[in-house]
C-alpha positions as CSV (number, residue, x, y, z in Angstrom):
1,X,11.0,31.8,6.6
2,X,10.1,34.2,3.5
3,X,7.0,35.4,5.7
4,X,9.3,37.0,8.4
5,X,11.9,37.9,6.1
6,X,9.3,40.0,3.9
7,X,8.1,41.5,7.0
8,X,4.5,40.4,6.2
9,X,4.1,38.2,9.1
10,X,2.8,40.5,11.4
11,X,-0.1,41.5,9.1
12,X,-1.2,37.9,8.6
13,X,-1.1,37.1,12.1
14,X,-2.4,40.0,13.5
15,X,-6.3,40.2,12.0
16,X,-8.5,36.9,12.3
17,X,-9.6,37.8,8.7
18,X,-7.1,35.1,7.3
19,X,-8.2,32.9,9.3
20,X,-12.1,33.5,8.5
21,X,-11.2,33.6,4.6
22,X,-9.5,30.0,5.1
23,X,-12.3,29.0,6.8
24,X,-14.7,30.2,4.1
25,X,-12.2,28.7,1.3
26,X,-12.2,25.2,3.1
27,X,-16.0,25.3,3.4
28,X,-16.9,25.8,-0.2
29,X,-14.2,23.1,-1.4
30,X,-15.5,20.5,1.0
31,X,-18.9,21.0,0.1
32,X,-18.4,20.7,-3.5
33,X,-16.4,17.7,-2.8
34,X,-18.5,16.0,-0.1
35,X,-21.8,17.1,-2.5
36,X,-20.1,14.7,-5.4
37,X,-18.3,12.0,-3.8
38,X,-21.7,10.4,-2.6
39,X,-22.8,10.1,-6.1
40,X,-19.8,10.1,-8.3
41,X,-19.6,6.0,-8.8
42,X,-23.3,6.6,-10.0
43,X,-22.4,9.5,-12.2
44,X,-19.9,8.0,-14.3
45,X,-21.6,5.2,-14.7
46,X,-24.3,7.3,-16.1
47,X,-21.8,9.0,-18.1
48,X,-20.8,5.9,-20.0
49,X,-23.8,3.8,-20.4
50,X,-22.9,0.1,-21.0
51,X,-19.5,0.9,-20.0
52,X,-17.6,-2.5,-18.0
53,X,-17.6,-1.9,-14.2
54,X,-13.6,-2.4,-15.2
55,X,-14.0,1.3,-16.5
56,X,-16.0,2.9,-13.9
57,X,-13.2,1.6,-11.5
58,X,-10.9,3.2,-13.5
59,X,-12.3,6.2,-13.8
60,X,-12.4,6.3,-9.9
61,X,-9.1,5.6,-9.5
62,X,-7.7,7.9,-11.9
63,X,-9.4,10.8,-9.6
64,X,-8.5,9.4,-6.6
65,X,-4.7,8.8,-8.0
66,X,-4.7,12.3,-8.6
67,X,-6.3,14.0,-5.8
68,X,-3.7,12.8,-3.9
69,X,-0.6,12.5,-5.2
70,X,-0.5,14.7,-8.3
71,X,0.3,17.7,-6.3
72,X,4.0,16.3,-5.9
73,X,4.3,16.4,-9.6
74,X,3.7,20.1,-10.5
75,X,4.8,21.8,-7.1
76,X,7.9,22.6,-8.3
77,X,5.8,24.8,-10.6
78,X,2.9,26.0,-8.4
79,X,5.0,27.0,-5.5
80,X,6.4,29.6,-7.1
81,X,3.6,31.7,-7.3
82,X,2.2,33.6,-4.4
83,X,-0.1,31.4,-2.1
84,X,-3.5,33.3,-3.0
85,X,-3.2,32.7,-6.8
86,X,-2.1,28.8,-6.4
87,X,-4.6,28.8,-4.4
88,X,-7.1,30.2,-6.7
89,X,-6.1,28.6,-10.2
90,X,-6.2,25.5,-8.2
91,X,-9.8,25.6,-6.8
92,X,-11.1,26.9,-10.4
93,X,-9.4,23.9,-12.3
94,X,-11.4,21.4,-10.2
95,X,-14.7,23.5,-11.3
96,X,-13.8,23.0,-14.5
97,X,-12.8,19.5,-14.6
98,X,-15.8,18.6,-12.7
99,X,-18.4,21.3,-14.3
100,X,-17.9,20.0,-17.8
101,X,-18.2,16.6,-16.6
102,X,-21.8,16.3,-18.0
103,X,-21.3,17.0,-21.2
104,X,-19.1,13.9,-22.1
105,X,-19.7,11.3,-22.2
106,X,-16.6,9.0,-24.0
107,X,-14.2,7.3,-21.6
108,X,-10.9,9.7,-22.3
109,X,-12.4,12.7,-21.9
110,X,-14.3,11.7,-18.6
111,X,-10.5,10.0,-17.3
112,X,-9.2,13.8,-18.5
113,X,-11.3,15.9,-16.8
114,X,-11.4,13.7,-13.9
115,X,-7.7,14.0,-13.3
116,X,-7.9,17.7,-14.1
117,X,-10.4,18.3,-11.1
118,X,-7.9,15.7,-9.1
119,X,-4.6,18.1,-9.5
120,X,-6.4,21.1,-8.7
121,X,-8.1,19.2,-5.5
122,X,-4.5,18.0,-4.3
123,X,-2.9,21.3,-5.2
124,X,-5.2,23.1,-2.8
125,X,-5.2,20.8,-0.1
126,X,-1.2,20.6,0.2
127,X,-1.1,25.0,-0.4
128,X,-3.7,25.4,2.3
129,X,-2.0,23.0,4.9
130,X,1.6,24.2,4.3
131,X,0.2,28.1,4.3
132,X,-1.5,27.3,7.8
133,X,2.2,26.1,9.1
134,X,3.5,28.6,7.7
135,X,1.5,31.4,9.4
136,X,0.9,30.0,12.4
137,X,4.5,29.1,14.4
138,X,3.8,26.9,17.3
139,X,2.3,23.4,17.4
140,X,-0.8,24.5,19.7
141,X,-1.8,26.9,17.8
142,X,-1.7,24.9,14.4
143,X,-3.4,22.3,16.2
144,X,-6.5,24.5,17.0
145,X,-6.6,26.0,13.5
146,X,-6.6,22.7,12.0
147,X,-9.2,21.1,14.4
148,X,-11.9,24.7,13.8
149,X,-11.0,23.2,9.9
150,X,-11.7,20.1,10.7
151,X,-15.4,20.9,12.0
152,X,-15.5,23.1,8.4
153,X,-15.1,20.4,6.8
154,X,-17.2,18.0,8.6
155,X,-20.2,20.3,8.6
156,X,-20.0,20.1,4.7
157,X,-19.2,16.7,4.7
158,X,-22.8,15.7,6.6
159,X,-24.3,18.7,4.1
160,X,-23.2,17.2,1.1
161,X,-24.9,13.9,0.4
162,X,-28.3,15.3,1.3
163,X,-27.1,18.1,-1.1
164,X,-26.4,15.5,-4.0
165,X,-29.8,13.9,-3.3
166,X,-31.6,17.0,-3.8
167,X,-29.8,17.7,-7.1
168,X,-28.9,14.4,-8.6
169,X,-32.7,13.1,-9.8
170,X,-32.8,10.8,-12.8
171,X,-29.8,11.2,-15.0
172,X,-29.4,14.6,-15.5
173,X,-26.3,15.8,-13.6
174,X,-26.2,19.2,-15.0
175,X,-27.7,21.3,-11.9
176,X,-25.5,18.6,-9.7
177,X,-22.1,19.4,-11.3
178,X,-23.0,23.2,-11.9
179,X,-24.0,23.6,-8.1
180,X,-20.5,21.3,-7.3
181,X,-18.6,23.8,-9.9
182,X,-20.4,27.1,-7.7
183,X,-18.7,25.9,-5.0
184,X,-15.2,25.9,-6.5
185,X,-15.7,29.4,-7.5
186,X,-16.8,30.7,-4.1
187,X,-13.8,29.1,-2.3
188,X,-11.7,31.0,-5.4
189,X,-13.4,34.6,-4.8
190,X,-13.3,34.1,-1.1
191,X,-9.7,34.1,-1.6
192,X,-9.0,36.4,-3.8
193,X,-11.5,39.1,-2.3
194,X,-10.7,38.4,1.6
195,X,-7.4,37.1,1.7
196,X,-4.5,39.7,2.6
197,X,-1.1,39.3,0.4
198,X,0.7,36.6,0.9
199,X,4.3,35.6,-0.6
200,X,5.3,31.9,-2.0
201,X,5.4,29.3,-0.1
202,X,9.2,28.4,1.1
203,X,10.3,26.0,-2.0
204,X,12.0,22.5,-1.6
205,X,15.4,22.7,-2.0
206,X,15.6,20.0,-5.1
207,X,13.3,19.5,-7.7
208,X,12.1,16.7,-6.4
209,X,8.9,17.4,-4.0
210,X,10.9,15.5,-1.5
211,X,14.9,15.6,-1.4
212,X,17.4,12.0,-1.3
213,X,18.2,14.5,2.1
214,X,15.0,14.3,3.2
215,X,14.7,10.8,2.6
216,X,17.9,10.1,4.2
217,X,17.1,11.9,7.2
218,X,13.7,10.0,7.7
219,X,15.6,6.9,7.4
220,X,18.8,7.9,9.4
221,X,16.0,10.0,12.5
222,X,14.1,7.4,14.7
223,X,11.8,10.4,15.3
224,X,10.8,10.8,11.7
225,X,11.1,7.4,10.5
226,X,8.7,6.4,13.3
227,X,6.3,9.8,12.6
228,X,6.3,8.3,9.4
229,X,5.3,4.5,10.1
230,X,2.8,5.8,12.5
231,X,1.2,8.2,9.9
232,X,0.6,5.9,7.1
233,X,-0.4,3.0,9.6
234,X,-3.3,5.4,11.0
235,X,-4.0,6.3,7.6
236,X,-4.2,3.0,6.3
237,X,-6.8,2.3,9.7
238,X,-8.5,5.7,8.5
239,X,-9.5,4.4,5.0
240,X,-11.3,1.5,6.7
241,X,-14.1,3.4,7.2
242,X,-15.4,4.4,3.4
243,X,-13.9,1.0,2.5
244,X,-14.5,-2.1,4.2
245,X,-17.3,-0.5,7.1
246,X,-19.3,1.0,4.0
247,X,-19.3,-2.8,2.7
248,X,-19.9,-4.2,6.0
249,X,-22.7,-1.5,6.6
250,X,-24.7,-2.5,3.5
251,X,-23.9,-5.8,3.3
252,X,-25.2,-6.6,7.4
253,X,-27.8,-3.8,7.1
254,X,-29.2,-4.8,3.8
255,X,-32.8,-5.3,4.9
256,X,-32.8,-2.4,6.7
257,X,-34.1,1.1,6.1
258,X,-32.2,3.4,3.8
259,X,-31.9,5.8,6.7
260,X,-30.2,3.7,9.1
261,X,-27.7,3.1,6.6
262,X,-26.8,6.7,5.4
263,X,-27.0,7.6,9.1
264,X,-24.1,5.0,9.9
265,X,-22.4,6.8,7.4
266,X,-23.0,10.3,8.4
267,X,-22.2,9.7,11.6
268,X,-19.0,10.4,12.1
269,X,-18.9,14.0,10.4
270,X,-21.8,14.9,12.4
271,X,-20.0,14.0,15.7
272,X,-16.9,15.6,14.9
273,X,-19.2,18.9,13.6
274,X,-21.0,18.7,17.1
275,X,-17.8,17.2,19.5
276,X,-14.5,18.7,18.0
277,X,-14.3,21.4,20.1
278,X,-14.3,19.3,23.3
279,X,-11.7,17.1,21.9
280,X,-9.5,19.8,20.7
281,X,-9.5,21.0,24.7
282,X,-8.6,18.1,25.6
283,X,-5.4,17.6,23.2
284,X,-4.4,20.9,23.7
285,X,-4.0,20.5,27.2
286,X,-2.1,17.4,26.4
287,X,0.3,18.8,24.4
288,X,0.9,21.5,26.6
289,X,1.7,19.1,29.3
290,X,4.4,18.1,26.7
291,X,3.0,15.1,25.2
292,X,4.1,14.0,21.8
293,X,2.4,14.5,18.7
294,X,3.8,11.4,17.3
295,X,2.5,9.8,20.7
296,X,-1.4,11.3,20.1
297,X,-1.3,9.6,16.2
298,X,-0.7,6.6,17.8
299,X,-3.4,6.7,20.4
300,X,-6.2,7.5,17.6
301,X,-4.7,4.2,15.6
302,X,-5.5,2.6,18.8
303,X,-8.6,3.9,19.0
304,X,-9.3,3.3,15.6
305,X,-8.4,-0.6,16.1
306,X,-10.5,-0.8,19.6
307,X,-13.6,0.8,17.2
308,X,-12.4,-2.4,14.6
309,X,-12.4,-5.0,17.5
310,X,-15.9,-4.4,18.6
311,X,-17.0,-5.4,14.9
312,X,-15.4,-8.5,15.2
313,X,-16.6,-9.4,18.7
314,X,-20.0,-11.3,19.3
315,X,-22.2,-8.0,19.9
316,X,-25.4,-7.6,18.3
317,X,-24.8,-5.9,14.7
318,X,-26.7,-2.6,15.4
319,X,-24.8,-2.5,18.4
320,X,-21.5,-2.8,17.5
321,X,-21.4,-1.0,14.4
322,X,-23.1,2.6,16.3
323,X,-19.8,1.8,19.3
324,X,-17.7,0.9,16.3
325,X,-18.6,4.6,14.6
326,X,-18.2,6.0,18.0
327,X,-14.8,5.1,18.6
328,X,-13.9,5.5,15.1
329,X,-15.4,9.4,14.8
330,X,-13.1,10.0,18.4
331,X,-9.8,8.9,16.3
332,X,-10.7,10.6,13.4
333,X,-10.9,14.1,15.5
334,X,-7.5,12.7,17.2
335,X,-6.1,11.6,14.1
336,X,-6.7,14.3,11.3
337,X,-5.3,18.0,12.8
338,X,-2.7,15.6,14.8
339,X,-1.2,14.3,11.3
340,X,-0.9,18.1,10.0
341,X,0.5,19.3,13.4
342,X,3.3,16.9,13.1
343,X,4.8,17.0,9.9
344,X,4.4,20.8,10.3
345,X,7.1,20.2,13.2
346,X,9.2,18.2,11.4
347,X,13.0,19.5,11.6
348,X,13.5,21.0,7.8
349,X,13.7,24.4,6.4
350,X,10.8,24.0,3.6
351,X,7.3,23.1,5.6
352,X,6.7,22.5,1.7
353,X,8.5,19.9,1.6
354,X,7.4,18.6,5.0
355,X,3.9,18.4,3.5
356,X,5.0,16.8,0.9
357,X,6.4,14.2,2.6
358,X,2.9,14.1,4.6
359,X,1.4,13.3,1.0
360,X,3.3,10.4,0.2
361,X,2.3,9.3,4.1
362,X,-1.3,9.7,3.2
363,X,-1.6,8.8,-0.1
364,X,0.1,5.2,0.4
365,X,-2.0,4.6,3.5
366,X,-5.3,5.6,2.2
367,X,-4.9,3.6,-1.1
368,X,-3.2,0.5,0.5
369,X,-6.1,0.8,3.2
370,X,-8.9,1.3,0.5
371,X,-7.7,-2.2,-1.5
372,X,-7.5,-4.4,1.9
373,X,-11.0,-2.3,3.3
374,X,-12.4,-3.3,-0.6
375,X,-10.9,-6.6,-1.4
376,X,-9.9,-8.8,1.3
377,X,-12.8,-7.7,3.6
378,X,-14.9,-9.0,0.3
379,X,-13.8,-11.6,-0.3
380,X,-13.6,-12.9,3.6
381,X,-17.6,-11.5,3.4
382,X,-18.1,-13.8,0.8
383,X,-16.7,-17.2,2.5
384,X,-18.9,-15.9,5.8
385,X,-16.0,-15.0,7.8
386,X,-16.0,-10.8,7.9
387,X,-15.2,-11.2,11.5
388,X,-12.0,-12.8,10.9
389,X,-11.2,-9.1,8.8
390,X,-11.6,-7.0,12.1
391,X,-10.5,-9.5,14.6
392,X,-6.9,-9.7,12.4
393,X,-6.9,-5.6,11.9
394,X,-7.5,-4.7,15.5
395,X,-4.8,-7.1,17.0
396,X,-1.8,-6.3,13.9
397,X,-2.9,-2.4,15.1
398,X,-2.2,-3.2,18.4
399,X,0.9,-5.3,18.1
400,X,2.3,-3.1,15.9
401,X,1.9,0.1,17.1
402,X,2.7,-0.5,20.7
403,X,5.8,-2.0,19.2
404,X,6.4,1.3,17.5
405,X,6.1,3.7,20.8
406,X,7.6,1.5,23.0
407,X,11.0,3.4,23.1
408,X,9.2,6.5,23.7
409,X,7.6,4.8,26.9
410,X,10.4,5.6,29.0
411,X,11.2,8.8,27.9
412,X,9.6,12.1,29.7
413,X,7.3,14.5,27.9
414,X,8.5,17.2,26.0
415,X,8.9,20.8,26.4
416,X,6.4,22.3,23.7
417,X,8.2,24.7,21.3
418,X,7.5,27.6,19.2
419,X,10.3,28.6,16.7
420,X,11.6,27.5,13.9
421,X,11.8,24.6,12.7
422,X,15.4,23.6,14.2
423,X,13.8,24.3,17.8
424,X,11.0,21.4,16.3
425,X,12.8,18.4,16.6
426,X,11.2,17.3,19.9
427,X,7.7,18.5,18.9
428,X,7.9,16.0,15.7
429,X,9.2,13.2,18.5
């Protein structure tokens, strides 16, 4: 690995200061986020008065699109500059795409700077992953540093809409976007006043962001192909929650008060701000007892059905949907440093390219999860039957991904390892 072979490990390992400074970075860029996304259907509607809801759509997916797969496009590019300033030009293209948003308002340049904020979003969320694998060698302790993210991000994410509804009054969105812009630039100068020197990331040994050798060995390594499967499946359950819950919450809850609806939704990031740490413990000691990271994704996409099941059940609404957030904020603290830890393990030279491949895992699971969560739950709402949505979800989740580990139920636990990535194999098992 270049950091080793530079001799630079030892001073980005030794201090905590990196690890403060990526903690910093990741707070600033997930309260910007989390302080827009609330609002950001709203905004552009805003932005194009008398626009067709056809375009507003659009305009959402073209950010979404971007924010998670254009990364893949212009890494070969990216990665060859020093972590710190990819870092950097990254997090200041989203505060420009999203800080000039108010000042447009015509469809293309919205799409434009949209997409503009969307490849600087994805290129710092792949570079600040891969630079935390990189750093940190063994599964454990990537686990831990990606959980203490985890309740970063969290913490911003239950800041954020009570941010937006402090700064987004009437129609002006000037003091919204400039405040969301801030942000962007204080995740930048954390970065490039606190972080130490840091080398490029390890490149991909194609052009392509992932290798036909790559591909090949995901399709040839039951390991991988099933680390795979599992990833996109829990991401799929994952994108539930903004998608069809957030329907089912204001369809069943409509009469309700305003609060108990944004607290439904808040939920989850509050409990994983407040219970992380416990939860972390508790995996930790799993994994050093050898149990499988591949084998901990598929318990939170368990959990995450159980959490869908008791939606479709006969329990009283209000009931079932706090037990349904419960379960589904446990996953989530299972399920999102698990998903890094693994592909981090994965057997290949370039944890680049491992995170990469994570991306494509993510990005087809969250969107594919997003259109069932926002169409077919719809239109089942519609004809009266919404149970039938969660009832089907929970039991295909637990067909198929018992079906998936079953020929790792025989097998012993594993022997957690440290090294390189050779020595990974069985960690990515």
């Amino acid at each position: 690995m270049n950091f080793e072979e530079n001799g630079s490990l030892a001073d980005v390992r030794g201090p905590a200061a990196l690890k403060r400074v990526l903690s910093l970075y990741h707070l600033f860029v997930s309260l910007g986020l989390y302080t827009l996304t609330p609002v950001l259907a709203l905004l552009i509607t805003r932005q194009l008065p008398g626009a067709s809801p056809k375009v507003v759509g659009l305009g959402l997916f073209a950010y979404t699109a971007s924010a998670g797969l254009s990364a893949l496009v212009i890494m070969r590019w990216l990665s060859r500059l020093p972590y710190v300033p990819a870092l950097v030009c990254s997090a200041l293209l989203t505060a420009t795409g999203f800080g000039l948003l108010p000042y447009f308002h015509t469809p293309t340049v919205l799409m434009v700077l949209l997409v503009a904020a969307g490849v600087g979003a994805s290129s710092h969320s792949v570079l600040g992953r891969v630079l935390v694998a990189d750093v940190i060698t063994d599964d454990i302790g990537r686990h831990k540093f990606y959980s203490l993210l985890m309740i970063v991000i969290n913490f911003a994410a239950a800041v954020g809409p009570f941010l937006a509804g402090l700064l987004y009054l009437g129609t002006d969105a000037r003091w919204l976007l400039a405040t969301v812009s801030l942000c962007y630039v204080c995740a930048a100068a954390a970065l490039a006043v606190g972080a130490p020197r840091l080398p490029a990331p390890t490149p991909t040994p194609t052009a392509w962001p992932v290798s036909l050798a790559m591909l090949r060995q995901v399709l040839r390594d039951r390991a991988m192909s099933r680390l795979v499967v599992v990833s996109a499946t829990a991401t799929f359950l994952f994108a539930q929650f903004p998608s069809a819950f957030a329907l089912f919450v204001a369809f069943e809850f409509e009469d309700s008060a305003a609060g108990l609806r944004a607290a439904l939704m808040a939920a989850p990031a509050v409990g994983i701000v407040v219970f992380q740490g416990l939860v972390t413990v508790a995996v930790t000691a799993a994994m050093k007892r050898g149990v499988r990271p591949v084998s901990l994704l598929a318990v939170s996409a368990l959990v995450f059905g159980a959490g869908f099941l008791l939606l479709g059940v006969n329990l009283p609404l209000l009931a079932g949907a706090v037990l349904a957030v419960v379960f589904y904020s446990f996953a989530e603290m299972v399920f999102h440093p698990m998903i890094n830890t693994a592909f981090a393990a994965l057997p290949v030279d370039s944890r680049l390219e491992a995170f990469n491949l994570r991306q494509i895992c993510w990005s087809v699971g969250e969107a594919l999860g997003m259109l069932c969560g926002g169409s077919l739950y719809l239109l089942l709402h519609q004809r009266g039957d919404g149970r039938t949505y969660w009832l089907t979800l929970a039991a295909l989740t637990f067909v198929g991904i018992t079906a998936l580990m079953l020929p790792l139920l025989g097998r012993g636990p594993v022997r957690p390892v440290a090294a390189s990535s050779k020595e990974s194999r069985s960690c990515a098992e």
